[in-house]
C-alpha positions as CSV (number, residue, x, y, z in Angstrom):
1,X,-48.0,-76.2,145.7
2,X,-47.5,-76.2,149.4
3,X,-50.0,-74.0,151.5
4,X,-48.8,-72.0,154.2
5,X,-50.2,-70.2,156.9
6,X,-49.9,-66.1,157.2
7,X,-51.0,-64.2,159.8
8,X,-51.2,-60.4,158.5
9,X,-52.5,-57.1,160.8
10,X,-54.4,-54.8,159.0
11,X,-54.4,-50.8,160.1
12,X,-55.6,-47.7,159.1
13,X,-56.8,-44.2,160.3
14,X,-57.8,-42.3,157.0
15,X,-61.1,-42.3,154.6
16,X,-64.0,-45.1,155.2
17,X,-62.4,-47.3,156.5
18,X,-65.6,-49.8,156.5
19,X,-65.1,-49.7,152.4
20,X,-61.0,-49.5,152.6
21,X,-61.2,-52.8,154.7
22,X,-63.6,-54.7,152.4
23,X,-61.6,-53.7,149.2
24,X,-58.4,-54.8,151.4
25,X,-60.4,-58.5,151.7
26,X,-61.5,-58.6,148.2
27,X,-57.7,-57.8,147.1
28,X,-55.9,-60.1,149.8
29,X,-58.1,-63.0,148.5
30,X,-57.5,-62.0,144.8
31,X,-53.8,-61.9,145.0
32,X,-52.1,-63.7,148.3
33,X,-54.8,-65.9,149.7
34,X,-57.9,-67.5,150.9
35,X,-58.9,-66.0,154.2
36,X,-59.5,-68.3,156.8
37,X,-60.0,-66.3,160.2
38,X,-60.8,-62.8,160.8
39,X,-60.4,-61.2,164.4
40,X,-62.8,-58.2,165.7
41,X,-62.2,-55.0,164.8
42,X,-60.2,-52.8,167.2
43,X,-60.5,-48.7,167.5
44,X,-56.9,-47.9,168.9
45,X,-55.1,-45.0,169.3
46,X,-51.7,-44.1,167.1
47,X,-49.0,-46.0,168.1
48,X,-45.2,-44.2,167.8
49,X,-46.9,-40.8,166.3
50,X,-49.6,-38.0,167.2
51,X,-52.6,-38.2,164.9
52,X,-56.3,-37.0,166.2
53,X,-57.6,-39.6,163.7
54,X,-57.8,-43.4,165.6
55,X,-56.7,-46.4,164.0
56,X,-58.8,-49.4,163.4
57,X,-56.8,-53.0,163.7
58,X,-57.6,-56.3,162.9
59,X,-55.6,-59.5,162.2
60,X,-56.4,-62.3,159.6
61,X,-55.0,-65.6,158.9
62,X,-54.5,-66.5,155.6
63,X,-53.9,-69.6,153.6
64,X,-51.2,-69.1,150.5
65,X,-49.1,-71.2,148.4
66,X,-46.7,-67.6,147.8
67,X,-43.1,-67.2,148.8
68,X,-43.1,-64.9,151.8
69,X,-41.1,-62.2,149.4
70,X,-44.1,-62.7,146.9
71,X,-46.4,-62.2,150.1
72,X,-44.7,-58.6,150.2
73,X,-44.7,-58.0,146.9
74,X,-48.7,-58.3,147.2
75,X,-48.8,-56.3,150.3
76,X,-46.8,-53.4,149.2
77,X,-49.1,-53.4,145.7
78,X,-52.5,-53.3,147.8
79,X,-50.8,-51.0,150.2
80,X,-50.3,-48.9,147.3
81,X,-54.0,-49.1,145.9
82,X,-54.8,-47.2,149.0
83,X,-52.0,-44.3,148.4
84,X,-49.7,-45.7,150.9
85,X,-46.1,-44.7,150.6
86,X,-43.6,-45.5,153.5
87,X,-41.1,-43.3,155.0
88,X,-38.6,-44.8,156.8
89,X,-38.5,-44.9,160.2
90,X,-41.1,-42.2,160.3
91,X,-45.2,-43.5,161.1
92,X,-47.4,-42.0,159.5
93,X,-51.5,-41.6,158.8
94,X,-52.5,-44.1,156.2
95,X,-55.8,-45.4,154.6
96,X,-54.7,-49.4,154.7
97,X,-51.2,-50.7,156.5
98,X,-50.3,-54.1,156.0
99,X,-47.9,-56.2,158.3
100,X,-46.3,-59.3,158.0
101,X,-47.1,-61.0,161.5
102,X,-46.1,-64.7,160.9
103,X,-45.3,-67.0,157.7
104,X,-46.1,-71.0,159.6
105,X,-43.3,-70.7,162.1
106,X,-40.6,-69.3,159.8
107,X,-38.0,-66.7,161.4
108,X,-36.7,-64.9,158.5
109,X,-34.5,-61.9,158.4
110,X,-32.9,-59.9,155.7
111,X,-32.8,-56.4,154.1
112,X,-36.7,-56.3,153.0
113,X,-38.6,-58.3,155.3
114,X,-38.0,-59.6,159.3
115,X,-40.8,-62.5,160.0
116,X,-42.3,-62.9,162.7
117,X,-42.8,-58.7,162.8
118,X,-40.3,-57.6,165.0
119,X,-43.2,-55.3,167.2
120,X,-45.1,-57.9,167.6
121,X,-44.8,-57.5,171.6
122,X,-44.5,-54.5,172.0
123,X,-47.7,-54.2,170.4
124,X,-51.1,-54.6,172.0
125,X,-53.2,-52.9,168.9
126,X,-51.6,-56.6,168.0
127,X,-51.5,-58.9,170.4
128,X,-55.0,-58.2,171.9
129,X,-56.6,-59.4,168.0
130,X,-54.3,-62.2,167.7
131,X,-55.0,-63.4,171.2
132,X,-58.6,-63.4,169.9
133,X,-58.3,-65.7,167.1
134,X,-54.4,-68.0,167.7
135,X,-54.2,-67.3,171.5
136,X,-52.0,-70.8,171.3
137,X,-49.7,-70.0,168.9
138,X,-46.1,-70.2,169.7
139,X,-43.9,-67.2,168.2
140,X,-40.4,-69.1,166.9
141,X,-39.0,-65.8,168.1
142,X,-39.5,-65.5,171.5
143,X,-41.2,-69.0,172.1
144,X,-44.0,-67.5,174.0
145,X,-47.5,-67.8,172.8
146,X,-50.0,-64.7,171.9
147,X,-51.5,-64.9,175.1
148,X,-48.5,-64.6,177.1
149,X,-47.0,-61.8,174.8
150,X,-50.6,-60.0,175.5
151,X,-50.3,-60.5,179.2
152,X,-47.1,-59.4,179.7
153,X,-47.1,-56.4,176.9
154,X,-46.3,-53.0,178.7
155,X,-48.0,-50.9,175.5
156,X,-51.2,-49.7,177.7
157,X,-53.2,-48.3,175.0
158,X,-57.1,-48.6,175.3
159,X,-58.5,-51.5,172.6
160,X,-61.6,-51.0,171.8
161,X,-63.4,-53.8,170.5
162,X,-66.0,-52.6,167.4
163,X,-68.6,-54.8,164.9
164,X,-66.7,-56.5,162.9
165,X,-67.6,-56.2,159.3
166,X,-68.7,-59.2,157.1
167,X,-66.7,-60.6,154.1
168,X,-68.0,-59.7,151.1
């Protein structure tokens, strides 16, 4: 089978989230992929809602042979491992949110799933991790690259750069 590139964003603001993103690894590799980049951790602040808990964000690139439906499939399942349940149209706190950033340089659009992420600009809890790791990389969407998108993003949240944790 083919292998594809995915570029997924990790989030979360509840419980330890040192453990919650190793057990996110550990599952990503088990059931979507091999993981072949990791960006830095970012401490960000809630983005679209109030929360007094802050977010850590990081982005990963992953290599798959899955459908990008079967890609969501996974995500939703691990996302659900953590007690997530979306609402929506409504943000909310969660232990582990997973996002869909980029499948190679497929725009796809239906009911379930928009690739690339249609945030993605708007974004900097985003843009500043993927700068970090596929500054280069040309969205099909807008046909800028990260770095652009990053320097002309008007979200002026603070990014705060943590240690990274290891794989495990």
């Amino acid at each position: 089978m083919a292998q594809h590139q995915l570029i997924l964003s990790l989030g979360g603001n509840l419980g330890n989230k040192t453990q919650i993103f190793t057990d996110t690894y550990r599952l990503i590799e088990k059931n979507i992929g091999v993981i072949a980049q990791f960006s830095s951790i970012y401490e960000t602040p809630p983005w679209g809602f109030n929360s007094k808990n802050s977010f850590w964000n990081q982005v990963l690139s992953v290599f798959t042979e899955l459908s990008p439906h079967d890609v969501l499939v996974q995500v939703n399942i691990i996302e659900q491992e953590f007690g997530r349940t979306r609402v929506p149209g409504k943000y909310l706190s969660r232990k582990m949110d997973i996002d869909i950033l980029f499948y190679d340089h497929h725009v796809l659009e239906n009911n379930d799933l928009t690739i690339p992420h249609p945030q993605i600009e708007k974004r900097k809890f985003v843009l500043v991790p993927l700068n970090e790791i596929i500054p280069n990389y040309v969205d099909p969407r807008t046909g800028m690259n990260i770095k652009k998108l990053l320097e002309i993003c008007e979200d002026k949240s603070e990014i705060k750069r943590i240690p990274s944790l290891k794989k495990t």
